[in-house]
VOGU-3710 file (C-alpha; in Angstrom, 3 decimals, decimal comma):
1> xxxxxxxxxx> 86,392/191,404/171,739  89,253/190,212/169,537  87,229/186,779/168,107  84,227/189,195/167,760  86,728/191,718/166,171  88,297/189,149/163,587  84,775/187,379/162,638  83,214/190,346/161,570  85,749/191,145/159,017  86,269/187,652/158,093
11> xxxxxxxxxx> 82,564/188,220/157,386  82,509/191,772/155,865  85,479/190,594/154,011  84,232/188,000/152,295  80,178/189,312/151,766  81,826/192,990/150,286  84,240/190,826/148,205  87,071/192,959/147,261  88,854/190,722/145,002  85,731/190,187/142,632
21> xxxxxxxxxx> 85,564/194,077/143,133  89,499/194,631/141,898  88,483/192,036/138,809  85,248/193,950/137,848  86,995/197,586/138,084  89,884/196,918/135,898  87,386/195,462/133,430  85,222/198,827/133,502  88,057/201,312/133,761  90,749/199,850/131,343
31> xxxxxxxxxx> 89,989/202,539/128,917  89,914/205,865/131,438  93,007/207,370/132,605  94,266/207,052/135,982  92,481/210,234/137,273  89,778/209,469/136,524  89,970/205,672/137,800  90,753/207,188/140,990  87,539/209,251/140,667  85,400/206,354/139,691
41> xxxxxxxxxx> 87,061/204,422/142,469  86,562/207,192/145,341  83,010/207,649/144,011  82,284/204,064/144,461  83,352/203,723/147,969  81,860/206,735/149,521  78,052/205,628/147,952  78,983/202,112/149,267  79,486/203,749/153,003  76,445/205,595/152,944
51> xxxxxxxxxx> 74,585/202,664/151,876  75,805/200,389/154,287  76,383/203,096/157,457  72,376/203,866/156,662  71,937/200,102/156,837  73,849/200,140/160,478  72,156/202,976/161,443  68,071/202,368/160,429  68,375/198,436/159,326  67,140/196,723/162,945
61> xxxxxxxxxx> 64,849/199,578/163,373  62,888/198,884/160,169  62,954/195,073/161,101  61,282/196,119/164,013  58,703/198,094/162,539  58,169/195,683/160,215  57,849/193,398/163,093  60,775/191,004/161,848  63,045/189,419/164,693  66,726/189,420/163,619
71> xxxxxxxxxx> 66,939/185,752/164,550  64,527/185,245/161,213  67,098/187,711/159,175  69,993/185,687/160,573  67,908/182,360/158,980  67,574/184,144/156,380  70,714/185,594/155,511  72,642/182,473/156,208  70,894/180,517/153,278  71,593/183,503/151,098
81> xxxxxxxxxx> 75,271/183,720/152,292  75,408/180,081/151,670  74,158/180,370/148,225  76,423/183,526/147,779  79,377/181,328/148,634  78,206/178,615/146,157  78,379/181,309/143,832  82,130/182,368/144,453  82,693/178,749/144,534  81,887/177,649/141,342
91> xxxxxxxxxx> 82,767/181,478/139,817  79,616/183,182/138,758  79,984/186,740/140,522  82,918/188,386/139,134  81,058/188,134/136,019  77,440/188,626/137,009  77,223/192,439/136,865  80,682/192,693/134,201  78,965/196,002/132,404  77,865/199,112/133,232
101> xxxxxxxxxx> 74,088/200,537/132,209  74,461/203,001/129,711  73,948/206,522/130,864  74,876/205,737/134,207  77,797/206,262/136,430  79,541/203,104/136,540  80,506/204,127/140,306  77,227/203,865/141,442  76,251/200,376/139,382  77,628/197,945/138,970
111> xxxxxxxxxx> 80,839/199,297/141,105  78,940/200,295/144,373  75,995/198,278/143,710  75,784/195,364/143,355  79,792/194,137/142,879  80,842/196,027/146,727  77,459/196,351/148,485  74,966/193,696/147,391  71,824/192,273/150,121  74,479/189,651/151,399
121> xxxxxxxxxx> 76,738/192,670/152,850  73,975/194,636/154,063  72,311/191,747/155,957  75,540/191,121/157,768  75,827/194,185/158,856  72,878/194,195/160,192  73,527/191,123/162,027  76,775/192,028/162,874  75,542/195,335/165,124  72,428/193,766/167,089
131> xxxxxxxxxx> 71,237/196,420/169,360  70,095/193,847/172,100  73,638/192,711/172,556  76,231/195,043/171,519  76,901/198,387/173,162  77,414/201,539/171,325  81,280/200,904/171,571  80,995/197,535/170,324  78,697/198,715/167,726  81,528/201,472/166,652
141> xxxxxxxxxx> 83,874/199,206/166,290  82,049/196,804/164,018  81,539/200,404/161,479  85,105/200,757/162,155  85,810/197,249/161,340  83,770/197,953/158,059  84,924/201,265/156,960  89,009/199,295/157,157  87,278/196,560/154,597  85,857/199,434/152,403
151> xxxxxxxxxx> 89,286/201,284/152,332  91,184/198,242/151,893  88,725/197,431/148,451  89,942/201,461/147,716  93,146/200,525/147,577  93,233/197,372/145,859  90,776/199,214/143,590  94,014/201,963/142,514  96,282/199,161/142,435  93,609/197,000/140,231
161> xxxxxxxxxx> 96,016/196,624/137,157  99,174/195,966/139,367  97,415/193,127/141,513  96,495/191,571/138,404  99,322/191,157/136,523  100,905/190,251/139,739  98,702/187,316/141,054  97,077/186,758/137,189  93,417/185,848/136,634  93,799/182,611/137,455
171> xxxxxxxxxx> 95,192/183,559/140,793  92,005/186,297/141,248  89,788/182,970/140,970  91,716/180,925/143,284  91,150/183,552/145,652  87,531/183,935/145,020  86,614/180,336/145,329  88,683/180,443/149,137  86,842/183,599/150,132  83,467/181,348/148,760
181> xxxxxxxxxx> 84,637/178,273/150,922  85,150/180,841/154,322  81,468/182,546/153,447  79,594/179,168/152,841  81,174/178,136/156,261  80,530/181,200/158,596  76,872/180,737/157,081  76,648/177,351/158,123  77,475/179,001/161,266  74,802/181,740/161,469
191> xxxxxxxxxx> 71,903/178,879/160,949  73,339/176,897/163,663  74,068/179,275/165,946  69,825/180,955/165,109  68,871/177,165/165,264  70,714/176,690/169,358  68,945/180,046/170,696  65,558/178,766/169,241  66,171/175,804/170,905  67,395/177,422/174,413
201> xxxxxx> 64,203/179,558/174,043  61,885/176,741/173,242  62,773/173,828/175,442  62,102/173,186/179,227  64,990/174,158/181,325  66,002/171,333/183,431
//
């Protein structure tokens, strides 16, 4: 339960991205004052919990509507983490979504979506909480796991402008590029690991 317990927020960690988050939100709040950064902030994280507690909650059950076997997703959501990491690798998501639409609450985009709850984080979750071999506890504790991530990302959201004159921009990057490195690997992992059961399904047993 522990290695389960410390993978999935390795892998919530690094999909939700909360330094690229801290980066972008001191960018799109430097001229409001601290309320209402704190609003914009609190606004941000509840829409990203409904989005990705509905994707826990409905995501395998539209798969399997859709007839879609979460072995396929997991295929298919490693290349994209993979890519996703060779983004944060080479530096191209902190400033992908670095202004807001006019007319709309920054909170909602880019904040929420895309910069804290983009495809790659939604997929994993739905990986993460497979209903064929997690029980309802397990299951909990992954949300739990998840909601900790999101209310970390709160935090280091009200503490944007400290963190970054602490650690620099430079230091935000360094960061970025390690938490790219971790995803690229634990994607490598997802393929292999879809790749094995195919294989265990597939071949003659001895």
């Amino acid at each position: 339960m522990l290695n389960k317990i410390i993978h999935d927020a390795l892998m919530i960690w690094v999909t939700i991205e909360p330094i690229g988050t801290v980066v972008l939100f001191a960018a799109l709040t430097s001229g409001l004052s601290p309320t209402e950064r704190r609003k914009t902030a609190t606004r941000a994280i509840i829409y990203s919990a409904i989005v990705l507690l509905s994707a826990i909650l409905v995501g395998q059950i539209i798969l399997t509507a859709m007839h879609i076997q979460l072995i396929s997703l997991q295929i298919a959501g490693g290349i994209i983490l993979f890519l996703f990491g060779l983004q944060m690798i080479f530096g191209q998501t902190a400033t992908a979504f670095s202004q807001s639409e006019a007319g709309h609450d920054m909170a909602v985009f880019p904040l929420a979506i895309p910069s804290i709850v983009g495809p790659e984080s939604i997929m994993v979750v739905i990986l993460l909480i497979d209903n064929y071999l997690y029980s309802i506890t397990t299951q909990a504790i992954t949300a739990g796991v998840m909601l900790s991530v999101l209310a970390v990302t709160y935090v280091l959201m009200l503490l944007a402008e400290h963190l970054l004159r602490l650690i620099g921009k430079n230091g935000a990057a360094i960061l970025e590029r390690i938490m790219g490195i971790i995803l690229a690997t634990l994607s490598v992992d997802l393929i292999v690991d879809a790749f094995v059961s195919i294989a265990q399904w597939t071949l003659p047993k001895p």
